[in-house]
N, C-alpha and C positions, 0 to 999 in steps of 0.2 A: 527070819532074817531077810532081808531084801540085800541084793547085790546089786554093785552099781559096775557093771563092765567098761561104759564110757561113764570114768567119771572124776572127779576132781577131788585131790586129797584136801585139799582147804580152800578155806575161802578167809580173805582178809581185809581187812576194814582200815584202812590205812587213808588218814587226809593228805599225809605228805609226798610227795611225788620221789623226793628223792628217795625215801627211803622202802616206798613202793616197786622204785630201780632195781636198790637193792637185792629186795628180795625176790625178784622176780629171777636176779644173776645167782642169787642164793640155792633153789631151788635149780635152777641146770648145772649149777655146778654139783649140785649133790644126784645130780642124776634125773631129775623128778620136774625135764623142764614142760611147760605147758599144763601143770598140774596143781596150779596155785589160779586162782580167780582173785582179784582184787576190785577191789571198789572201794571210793573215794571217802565214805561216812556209812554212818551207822543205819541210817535213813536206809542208804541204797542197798547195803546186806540186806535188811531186813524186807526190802522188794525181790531184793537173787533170790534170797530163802521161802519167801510165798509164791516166786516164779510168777510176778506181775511186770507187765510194763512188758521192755525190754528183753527181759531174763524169762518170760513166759516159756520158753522154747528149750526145754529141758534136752537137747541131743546138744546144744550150742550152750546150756549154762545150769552141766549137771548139779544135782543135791552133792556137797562136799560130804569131807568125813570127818573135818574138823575145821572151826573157827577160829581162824586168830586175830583179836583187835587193840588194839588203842584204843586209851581211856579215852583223850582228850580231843575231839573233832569238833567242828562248826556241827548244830544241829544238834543231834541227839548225842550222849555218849557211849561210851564203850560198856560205860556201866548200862547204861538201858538198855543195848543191845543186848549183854549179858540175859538182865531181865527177861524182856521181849524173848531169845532164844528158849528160858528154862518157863515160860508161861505155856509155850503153846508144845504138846504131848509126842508131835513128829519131831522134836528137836531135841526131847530132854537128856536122850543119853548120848547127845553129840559133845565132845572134847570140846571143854570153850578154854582158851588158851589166850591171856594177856599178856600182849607185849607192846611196852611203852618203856616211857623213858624216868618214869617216876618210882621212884625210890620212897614214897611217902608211905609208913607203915597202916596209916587211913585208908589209903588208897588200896592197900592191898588185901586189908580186911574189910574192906568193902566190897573187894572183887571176890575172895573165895568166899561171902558171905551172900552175894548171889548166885553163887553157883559156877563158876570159873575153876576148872581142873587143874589148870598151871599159871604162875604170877610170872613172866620172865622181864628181865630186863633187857633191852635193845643192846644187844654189843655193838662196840663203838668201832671194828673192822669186818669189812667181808667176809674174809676166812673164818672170822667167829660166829658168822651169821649163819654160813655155810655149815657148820659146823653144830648152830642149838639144829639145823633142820634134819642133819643127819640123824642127831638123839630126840627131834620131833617124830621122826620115821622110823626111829628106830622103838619109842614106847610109845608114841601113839598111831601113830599111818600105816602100820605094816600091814593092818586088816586091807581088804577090798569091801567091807561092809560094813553098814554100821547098823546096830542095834535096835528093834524095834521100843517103845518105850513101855511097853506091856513087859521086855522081858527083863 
């Protein structure tokens, strides 16, 4: 098991700004504030998570303990990031967690058909938003670690 002491319980893949807002007031309201990374498309997760570019500098943009994205972004989607997450072996027993606004039952057996632990849909107030991160932390984030993919 590797421990991440400085480190971030998620990382989320969000194009939309507002609801990036959101979830950024989500997360301090649940107690857990500076502990969500966001980035803008699927593209740019998938540079945090190889720690290129920008995000090289793991004390400033630690490995998360779980994934949350949106299917639908400019660029790559949600699904390929899914993908791209369960392809490469440091990532496979990372929580990949959809949250979008699609209700399309395609879309959702598409998702846990690449490999996506949870399908949720975006709640349409704060406090509910507040509220999946509490039961995000509460069954998936309570670790400080995340699992090697050997184990």
């Amino acid at each position: 098991m590797q421990h991440f002491f400085n480190h971030c319980l998620a990382l989320y893949a969000e194009d939309d700004p507002d609801h990036s807002r959101l979830m950024e007031r989500a997360f301090e309201k649940a107690g857990r504030e500076g502990e969500v990374q966001i980035v803008p498309n699927a593209n740019e997760a998938i540079h945090y998570l190889s720690a290129e570019g920008q995000y090289a500098d793991r004390e400033k943009f630690p490995i998360p303990l779980m994934l949350l994205t949106d299917l639908k972004m400019p660029g790559k989607s949600g699904f390929q990031l899914i993908r791209w997450v369960r392809e490469h072996p440091e990532f496979k027993r990372m929580p990949v967690a959809v949250l979008t606004s699609s209700r399309h039952d395609p879309d959702i057996q598409r998702a846990y058909a690449l490999g996506a632990n949870s399908f949720l849909i975006k709640p349409p107030t704060a406090a509910k938003l507040t509220a999946l991160i509490d039961n995000l932390n509460s069954f998936w984030l309570h670790l400080d670690e995340m699992p090697h993919a050997s184990d």
